[in-house]
N, C-alpha and C positions, 0 to 999 in steps of 0.2 A: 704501695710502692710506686706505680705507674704516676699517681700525683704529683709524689714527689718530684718524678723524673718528667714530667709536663712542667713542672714551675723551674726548674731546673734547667731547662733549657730556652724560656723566657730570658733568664736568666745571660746563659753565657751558651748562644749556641753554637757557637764557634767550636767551643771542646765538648760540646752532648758527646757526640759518639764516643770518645774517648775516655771523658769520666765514667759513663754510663759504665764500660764494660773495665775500668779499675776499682768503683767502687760501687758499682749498685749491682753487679753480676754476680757473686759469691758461687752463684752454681748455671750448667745451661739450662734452659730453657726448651723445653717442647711444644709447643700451640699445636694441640688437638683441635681440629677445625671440622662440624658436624653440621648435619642439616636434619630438615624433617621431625622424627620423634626423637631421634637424639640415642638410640640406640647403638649404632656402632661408634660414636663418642665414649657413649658409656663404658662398653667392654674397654676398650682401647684404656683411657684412665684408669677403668678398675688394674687391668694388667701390668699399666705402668709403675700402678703405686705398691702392687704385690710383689715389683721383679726391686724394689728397695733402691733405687738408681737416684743418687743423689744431683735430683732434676726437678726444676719446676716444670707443674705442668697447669700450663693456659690454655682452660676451655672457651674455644668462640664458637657460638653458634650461628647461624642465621636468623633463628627463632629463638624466641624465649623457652618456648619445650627443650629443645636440643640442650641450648645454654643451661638451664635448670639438672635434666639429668646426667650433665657433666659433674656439675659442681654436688650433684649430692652420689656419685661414686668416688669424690673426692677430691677434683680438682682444685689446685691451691688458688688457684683467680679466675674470674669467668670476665667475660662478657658477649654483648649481642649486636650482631649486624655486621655491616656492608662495611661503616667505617672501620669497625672493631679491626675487621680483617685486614684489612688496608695497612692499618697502623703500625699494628702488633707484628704483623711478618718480616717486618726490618730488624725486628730484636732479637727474633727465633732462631736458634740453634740448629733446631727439627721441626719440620713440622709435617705431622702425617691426618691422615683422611681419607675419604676413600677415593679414587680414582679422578673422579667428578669436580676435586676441588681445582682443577688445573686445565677444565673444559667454560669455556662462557655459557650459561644456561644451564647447565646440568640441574640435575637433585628438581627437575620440576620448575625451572628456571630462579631459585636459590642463590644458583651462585651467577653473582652476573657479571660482564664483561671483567668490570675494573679489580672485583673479589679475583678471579681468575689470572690476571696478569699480576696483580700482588704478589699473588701464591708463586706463579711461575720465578718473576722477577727476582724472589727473595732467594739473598745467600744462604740463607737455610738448609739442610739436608730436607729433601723432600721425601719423606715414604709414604708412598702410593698405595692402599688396598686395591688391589682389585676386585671390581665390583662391577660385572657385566650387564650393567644396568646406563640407562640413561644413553642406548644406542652409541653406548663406547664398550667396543670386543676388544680384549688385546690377544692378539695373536703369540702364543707357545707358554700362556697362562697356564699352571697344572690346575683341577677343577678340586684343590683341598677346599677342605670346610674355612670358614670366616673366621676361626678360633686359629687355626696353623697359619693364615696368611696377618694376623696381628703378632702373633706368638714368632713370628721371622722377623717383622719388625723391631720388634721390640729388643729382641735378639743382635741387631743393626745398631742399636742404642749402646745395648750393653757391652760391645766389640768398641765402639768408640769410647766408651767411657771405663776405661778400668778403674777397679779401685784398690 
């Protein structure tokens, strides 16, 4: 689909953004954005696709691990890297991760400068896990398990999207 909409915009970029979201959008969009072993991508997807929300979900990784174990808890599109991120967050609807996607350097220096002001910049809903890692504390955080702070997001999802 994203092809499509690269040739598409060769094309006539005058109205991309406007065709994009009458004919190539049929549902929103979520980019799950993950680093590392790709672990908390994973749950996030798995959860996404068990709560039945009529949403695509686009796994980006930094790395190809991350990107991989997105797509096999069943992310409908993947990809990997710097640019990936860059790109795709202008299309997103949501995009959630953990805390770090919205710091320059974080996740071990993963996400870097320009991945970070993407994320920030994008009209996307951002939902944030928190993850008091990577010497980012947020102050009046409750200290739930990783499972209750994905399961409110997603929660976040499902308030915007009735069906």
């Amino acid at each position: 689909m994203l092809l499509f909409l690269k040739k598409y915009a060769i094309i006539n970029k005058s109205n991309y953004c406007k065709e994009y979201k009458l004919i190539m959008k049929k549902s929103k969009i979520i980019m799950v954005i993950d680093g590392q072993g790709g672990g908390l991508g994973k749950i996030i997807v798995e959860k996404i696709k068990k709560a039945n929300l009529n949403i695509q979900v686009l796994g980006i990784g930094t790395n190809t691990v991350a990107t991989m174990a997105m797509l096999k808890a069943g992310a409908d599109d993947a990809a990997t890297g710097e640019n990936a991120i860059i790109y795709n967050t202008q299309y997103a609807d949501y995009i959630i991760g953990a805390v770090g996607i919205i710091a320059a350097n974080s996740m071990l220096g993963e996400i870097s400068p320009a991945m970070a002001n993407a994320v920030s910049s994008s009209y996307g809903l951002k939902l944030l896990i928190p993850a008091n890692k990577c010497n980012l504390f947020i102050a009046g955080v409750q200290e739930n398990g990783l499972s209750e702070k994905i399961d409110e997001a997603i929660d976040k999802i499902r308030l915007d999207n009735p069906e």
